[in-house]
N, C-alpha and C positions, 0 to 999 in steps of 0.2 A: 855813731851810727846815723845813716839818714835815712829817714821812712820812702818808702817809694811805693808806687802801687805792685811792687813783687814780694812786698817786704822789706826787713830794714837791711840796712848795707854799708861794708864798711864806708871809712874815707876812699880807698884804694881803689874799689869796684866805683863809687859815685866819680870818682875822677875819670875813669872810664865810659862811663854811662852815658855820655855824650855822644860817645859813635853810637848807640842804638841800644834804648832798653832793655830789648831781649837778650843781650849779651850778660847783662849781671847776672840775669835770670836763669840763663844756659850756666854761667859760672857758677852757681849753686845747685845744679841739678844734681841726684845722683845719680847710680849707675843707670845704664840700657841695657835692660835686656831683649834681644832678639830671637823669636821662635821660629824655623822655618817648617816646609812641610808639612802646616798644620791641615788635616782635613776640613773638607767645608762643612762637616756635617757640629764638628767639633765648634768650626768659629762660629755657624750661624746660631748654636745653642748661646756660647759667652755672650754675644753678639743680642741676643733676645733678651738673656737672664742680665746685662745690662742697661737695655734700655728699661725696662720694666721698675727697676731702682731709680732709672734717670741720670745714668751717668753714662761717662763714656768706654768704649770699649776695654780702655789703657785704665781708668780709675777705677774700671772693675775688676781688673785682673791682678793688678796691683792689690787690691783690698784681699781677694784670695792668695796671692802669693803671701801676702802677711798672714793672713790668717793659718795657713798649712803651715807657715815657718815660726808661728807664736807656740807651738807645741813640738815638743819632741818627737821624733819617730819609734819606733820599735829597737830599736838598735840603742838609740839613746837612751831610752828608757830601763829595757836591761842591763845598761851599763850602771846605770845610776844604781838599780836592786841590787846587784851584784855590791856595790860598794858598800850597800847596810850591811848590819851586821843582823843574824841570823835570829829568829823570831821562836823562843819555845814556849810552845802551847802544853796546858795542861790536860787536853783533851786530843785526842786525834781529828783531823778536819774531818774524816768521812763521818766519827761522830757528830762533830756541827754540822754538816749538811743533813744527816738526819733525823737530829729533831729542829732543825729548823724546817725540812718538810712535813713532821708531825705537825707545829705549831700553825704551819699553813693548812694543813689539813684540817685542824680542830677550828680555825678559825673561819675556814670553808664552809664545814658543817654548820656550825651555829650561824652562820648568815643565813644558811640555807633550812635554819630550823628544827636542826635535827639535834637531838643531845645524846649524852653518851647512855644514859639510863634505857631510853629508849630504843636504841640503835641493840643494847644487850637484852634486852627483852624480845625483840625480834626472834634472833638467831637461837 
C-alpha cells in the first residue's frame, strides 16, 4: 500500500495515479446518490442545518442518511418481535400499568407533601 494524501492505495491504483490523483480517489468512492425535485424550502433548511455544523451540504446529508439507516424501521422491527418467542407474564399488563400509576401517584403526593394519613383524615 502507498500512502497518498487520499489515503492508502493499492500497487495497482498508485501505478495509475500518475494520470491524475483524483482518479484513485474517484476509484474508491462509493455509491452516488442523486435527489431530484427537491423543494427549496427543503434544501435551504439541510443547507442551514449544514453550515451551522460546518460542513458541507453532501457531508451532511450523508451523516443523516447514516444515521436513519443505523436503526431499523417499523417493518424491520416487527419482523424481528415477531421472531421472539412469546413473553408470559404473571400479572396482566393492564395490572402493571396500574400500579405503576399508583406508585406515580404516591410518589406525586409525597413530593408534594401530602401523606396518606392525612389525605384520610380529610375526607
Amino acid at each position: 500500500m502507498t500512502p497518498t494524501r487520499f489515503g492508502t492505495v493499492s500497487e495497482t491504483d498508485s501505478q495509475i495515479s500518475f494520470l491524475h490523483p483524483i482518479w484513485v480517489y474517484v476509484g474508491r468512492m462509493t455509491k452516488i446518490i442523486q435527489v431530484r425535485n427537491v423543494p427549496d424550502s427543503v434544501h435551504e433548511t439541510l443547507r442551514k442545518r449544514a453550515a451551522e455544523e460546518r460542513k458541507s451540504l453532501s457531508e451532511y446529508v450523508l451523516g443523516e442518511l447514516e444515521r436513519l439507516t443505523s436503526r431499523p424501521t417499523m417493518r424491520e422491527a416487527l419482523a424481528r418481535i415477531r421472531q421472539d418467542e412469546p413473553i408470559e407474564l404473571s400479572v396482566s399488563v393492564a395490572e402493571l400499568v396500574r400500579e405503576g400509576r399508583e406508585e406515580r401517584t404516591d410518589q406525586i403526593m409525597e413530593a408534594l407533601g401530602f401523606d396518606e394519613e392525612s389525605e384520610s383524615h380529610d375526607h
